[in-house]
Every structure is written in C-alpha cells, then in structure tokens.
N, C-alpha and C positions, 0 to 999 in steps of 0.2 A: 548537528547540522543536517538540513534535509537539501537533498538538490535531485530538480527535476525538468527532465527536456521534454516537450511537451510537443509533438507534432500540430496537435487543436487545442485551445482552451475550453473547460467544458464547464469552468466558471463562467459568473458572470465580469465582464469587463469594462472597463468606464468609455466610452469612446476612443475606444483602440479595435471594434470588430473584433473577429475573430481569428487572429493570428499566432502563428506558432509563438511560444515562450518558453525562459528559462526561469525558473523558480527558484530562488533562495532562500529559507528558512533558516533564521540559528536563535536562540536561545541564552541569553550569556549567563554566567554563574552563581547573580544575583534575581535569575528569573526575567530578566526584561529584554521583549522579543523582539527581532530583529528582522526586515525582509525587506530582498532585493530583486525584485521579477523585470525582467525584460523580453520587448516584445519586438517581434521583427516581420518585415514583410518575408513573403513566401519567397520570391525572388532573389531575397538574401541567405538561404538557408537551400542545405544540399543533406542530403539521405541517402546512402548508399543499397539498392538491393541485396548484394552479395555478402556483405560483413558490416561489423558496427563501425561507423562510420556518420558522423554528425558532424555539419557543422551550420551554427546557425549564430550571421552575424561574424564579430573576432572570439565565440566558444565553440571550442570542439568536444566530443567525446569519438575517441575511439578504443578498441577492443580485441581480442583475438581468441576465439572459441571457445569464452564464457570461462577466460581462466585469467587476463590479465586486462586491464584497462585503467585510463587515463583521461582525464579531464582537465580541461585548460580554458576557464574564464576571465575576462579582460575585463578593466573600469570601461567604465563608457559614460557618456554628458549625461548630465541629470538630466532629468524630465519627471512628470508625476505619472503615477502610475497606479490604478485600485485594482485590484485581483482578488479572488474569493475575499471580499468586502474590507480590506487591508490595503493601505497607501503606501508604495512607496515613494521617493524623491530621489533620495542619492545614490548611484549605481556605481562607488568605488570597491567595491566587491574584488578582490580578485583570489583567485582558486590555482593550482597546480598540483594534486593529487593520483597518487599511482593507486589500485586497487589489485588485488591477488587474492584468488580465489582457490580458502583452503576445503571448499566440499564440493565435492560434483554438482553440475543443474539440475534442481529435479524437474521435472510436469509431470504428471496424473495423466500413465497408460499412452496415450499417443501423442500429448497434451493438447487436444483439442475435445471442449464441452461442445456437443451438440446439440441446437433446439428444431421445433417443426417439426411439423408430421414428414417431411421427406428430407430433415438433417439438413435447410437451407444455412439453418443463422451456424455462426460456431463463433467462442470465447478462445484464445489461447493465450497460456502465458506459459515463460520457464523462469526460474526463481535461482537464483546464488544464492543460500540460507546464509551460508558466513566467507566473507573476505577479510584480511588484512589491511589497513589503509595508513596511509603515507601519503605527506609532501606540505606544501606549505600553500597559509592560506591569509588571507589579508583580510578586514573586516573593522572602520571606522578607524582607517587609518595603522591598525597595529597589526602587525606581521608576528603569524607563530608559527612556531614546526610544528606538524600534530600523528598521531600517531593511534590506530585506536582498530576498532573490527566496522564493519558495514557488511549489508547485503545489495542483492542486486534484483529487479523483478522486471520483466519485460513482459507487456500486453499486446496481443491485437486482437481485432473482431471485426466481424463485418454486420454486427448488430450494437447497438449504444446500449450498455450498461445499467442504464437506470430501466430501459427495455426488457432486455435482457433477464435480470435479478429482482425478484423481490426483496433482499436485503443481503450484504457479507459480511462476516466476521473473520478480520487476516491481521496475523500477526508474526510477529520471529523473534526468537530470543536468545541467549544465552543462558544455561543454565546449567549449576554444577558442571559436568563434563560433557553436557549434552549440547547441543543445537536443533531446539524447536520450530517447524511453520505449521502453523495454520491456518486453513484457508476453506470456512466454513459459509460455502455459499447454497442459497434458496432460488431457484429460480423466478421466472417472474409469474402472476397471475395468468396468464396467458395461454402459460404453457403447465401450469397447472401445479406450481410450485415444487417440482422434482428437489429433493434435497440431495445436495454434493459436498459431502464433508471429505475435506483433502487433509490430511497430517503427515509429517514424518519427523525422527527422529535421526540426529547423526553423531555420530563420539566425537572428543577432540580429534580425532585423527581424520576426519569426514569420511568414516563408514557409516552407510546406510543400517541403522539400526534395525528401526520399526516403518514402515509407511502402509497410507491406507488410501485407497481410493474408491473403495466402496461402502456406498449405503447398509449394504446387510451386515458388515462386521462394527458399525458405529452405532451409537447410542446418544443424540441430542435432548439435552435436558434443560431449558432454562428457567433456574431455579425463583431467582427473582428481577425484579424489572423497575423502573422509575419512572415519571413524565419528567422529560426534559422542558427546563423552564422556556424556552425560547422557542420551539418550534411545538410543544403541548403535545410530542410526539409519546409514547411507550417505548420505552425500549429497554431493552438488558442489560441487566446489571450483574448478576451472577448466573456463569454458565459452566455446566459438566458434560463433558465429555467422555462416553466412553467407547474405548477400541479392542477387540478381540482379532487374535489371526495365530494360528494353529495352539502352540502353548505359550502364548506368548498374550499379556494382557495391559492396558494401558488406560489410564484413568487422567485429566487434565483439570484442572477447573481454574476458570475466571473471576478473577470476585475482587468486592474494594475497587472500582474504578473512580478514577479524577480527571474528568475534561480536562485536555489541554489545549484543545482546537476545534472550531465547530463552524462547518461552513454550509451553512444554510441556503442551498441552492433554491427551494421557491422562496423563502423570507426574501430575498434578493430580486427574483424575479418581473418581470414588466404585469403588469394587469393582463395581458394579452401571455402573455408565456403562465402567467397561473393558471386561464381559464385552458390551454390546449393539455398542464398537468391532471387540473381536472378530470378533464373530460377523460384522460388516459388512467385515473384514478388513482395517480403518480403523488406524493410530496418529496424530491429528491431531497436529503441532509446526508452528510457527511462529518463522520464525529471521530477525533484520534485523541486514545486515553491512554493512561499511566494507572493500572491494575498489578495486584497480586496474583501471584500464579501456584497450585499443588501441583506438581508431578509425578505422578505415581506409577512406578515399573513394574510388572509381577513377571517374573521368568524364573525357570528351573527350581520352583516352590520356593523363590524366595524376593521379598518387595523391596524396593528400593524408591524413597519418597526426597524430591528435593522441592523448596520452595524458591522463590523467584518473583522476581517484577519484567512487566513488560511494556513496551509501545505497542498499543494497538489499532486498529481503526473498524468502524463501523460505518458500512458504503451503506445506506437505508433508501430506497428509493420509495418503496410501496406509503403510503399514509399510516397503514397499522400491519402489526405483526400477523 
C-alpha cells in the first residue's frame, strides 16, 4: 500500500483545480489495483510549522522527530475523482497505522541540493530508510490487522522538480541484513546537469554502514536502456553503480525491470500545457518498477554479494537522457 499527503497535486486532475490530496494506492494479492485519492479545499487542511502535524479534511498525520508516527484516514461520500489518469469513486478507505522508525534520517551533508550561480533554488528532503508498521486498515469493506516494514521521505523546494532535474533514480529496500536507498539524481539542463548520486547502507540494527554523497567516489553506468511503449521515451533498464570510500568498496546493480506504474505527465497534458513543456524542452513521465537488485560489499579483503528485488521509481522530466 502506497499513502500519500500531498500539499499540491502536480498531477493532472479532472476538474477539481489544484488542490491539496490524499492518495491511496493498494494492490491486492491477485494483482488488481485499487485507489482512493481525496481532494480537499485549502481551507480544510492545517500544516503545522514546528512539527509533523497534518490535517487535511477527517485525515491526520502526525509525528514526533522522525522516529514515531501515526496516521488516521476516515470514509467519506463518494464522489468521482481522476488523478495521475486513474478514477476513483468510492472513498470507504479507512486507515489507522502506528509507524516506528528502526534507522536514523538520513539527508546528504546538510540536506540541501543547491542550484544557480548564487545557490538561489535549493531541493531537500530526509528519508526514514526502514520503519515498523502496524495497525489496522479497511479497504472494500474488509477490515485486516497488518503488520509489515515501510519508509518515510519528506521533500521540500523552492524550485519544481521537473525544473529542477533532468531525471531521478530513488529507490529503498530490504535486503539480506542490509537496508538500501538510493537516490540517484541529474540535474536539470540548465544548470548543466551536475550528477548527485546519494546511497547509503544500514544493518538490521540501523547503523550507518556505508553512505556516499559525492560525485568523485561514484561511478554511474547505464548499462542498457528501452523505449518505453507509451510515451517513445529512452530510458533505463539496467543500471551499475559503483561506490569507493577509503577501504571500503560497493558495487549495486539494477536490472530486469517490470512497470507497474506509469504516469505520463505531458501524455496527460492540455495542448497549451504541451506547447510551455516544449518550449522548456521538458517531457515530464514518471515510472515506478519492480527490478532485480546485486549487492555487492567488498571490505577487509573480503565480498559479500546478496541479491534482491526492489520498488523503484524513475522521476524523468528531460525528453531524452
């Protein structure tokens, strides 16, 4: 299950404007997808400065310094609803979930990307690589207790994303005893496509294994690539990774990916919202896949290889790689 509070939509929406939403995504056991998005005027929704603190509508989310948190969404009246090009109707959803955070937040050095010749724009986010999750959740009527791991990602910026980056690769996994993110981003044309490859590694016990937050100790490789049937885009299909940092070395690779999700932000688009992509030399897609993963450790002259699957997403804004 995917759930997301959304301050702006930066989908396209069917005559609902652009109002804040809550996003529900699930998946049931036979593959057939399920989604429950609700949208609410600004008026109805509160944000706290100080701490996590959401409430928008009868859903809350709150928090307490990136180490516990809790969410609480209520049914509410049907209505129809299209979001990233997907309908929903019936909004008897309901949620009650504790989350507990077994590894520290990471962000990359101060956690602020800076762009501009005088560091106007800046990107931040901090990341919960693995939580415990707990509580109960309702979903076409059937009530289950559920019980399983999640992460947590928080963004802000004062520049838009599709702006901002000429394309990301971010992902987090479980694996063997490890807890992988990565969050391999390109800047945008603009600024001249600076590469930011972020990674880290944490054990079960969420010590900080491995992390990298610089260009000079990574190595981006993408090995192979496909045109995607729908938007006739390129993109990547099998990627390597590699991380160096004193004796310590780290090899990653992507490969075997299967769309599960494709939200074609110009496919979507008004005539008039294509021709301003255009012109900015933009095709926004947004693609989240189901990939194989190698792990590869090298320390103290001896490797340690596990393999794995992941959830991943590719934020693609540029037209071509």
């Amino acid at each position: 299950m995917i759930l997301g509070f959304r301050p702006k939509s930066t989908d396209q929406v069917v005559n609902k404007g652009d109002n804040p939403n809550v996003a529900i995504n699930y998946t049931s056991a036979d593959g057939q997808p399920f989604y429950d998005y609700r949208l609410y005027d600004v008026k109805d929704t509160y944000s706290s400065k100080d701490e996590l603190d959401l409430k928008w509508g009868p859903s809350t989310l709150v928090g307490d310094n990136w180490h516990n948190y809790d969410i609480h969404i209520e049914p509410e009246a049907d209505q129809e609803l299209v979001m990233e090009g997907k309908k929903s109707v019936e909004h008897k959803t309901a949620v009650d979930l504790h989350f507990e955070a077994q590894v520290e937040p990471f962000r990359p050095g101060s956690g602020y990307i800076a762009f501009g010749e005088n560091e106007e724009y800046y990107y931040n986010f901090i990341c919960v690589t693995s939580l415990t999750v707990s509580g109960e959740v309702t979903i076409n009527g059937e009530q289950k207790h559920v019980n399983g791991t999640a992460y947590y990602n928080h963004q802000w910026f004062n520049i838009h994303p599709s702006v901002a980056f000429h394309h990301w690769v971010w992902g987090r996994q479980n694996v063997g005893d490890y807890n992988v993110l990565i969050y391999d981003m390109v800047g945008g044309d603009r600024f001249g496509q600076p590469e930011i490859p972020l990674f880290t590694i944490d054990d079960s016990k969420g010590n900080r294994v491995f992390e990298n937050t610089s260009v000079d100790n990574a190595k981006v490789d993408i090995l192979d690539t496909y045109v995607q049937e729908e938007t006739g885009k390129v993109t990547p299909k099998t990627i390597h990774y590699t991380f160096t940092q004193d004796d310590m070395a780290v090899e990653y690779k992507i490969f075997d990916p299967k769309e599960i999700n494709l939200i074609n932000v110009y496919g979507m688009a008004s005539d008039e919202q294509k021709k301003q992509f255009d012109a900015m030399g933009l095709q926004p897609t947004y693609t989240r896949y189901l990939a194989s993963t190698e792990l590869k450790i090298t320390r103290d002259g001896k490797t340690e290889v596990i393999d794995g699957s992941m959830l991943y997403e590719i934020n693609y804004a540029a037209k071509e790689l």
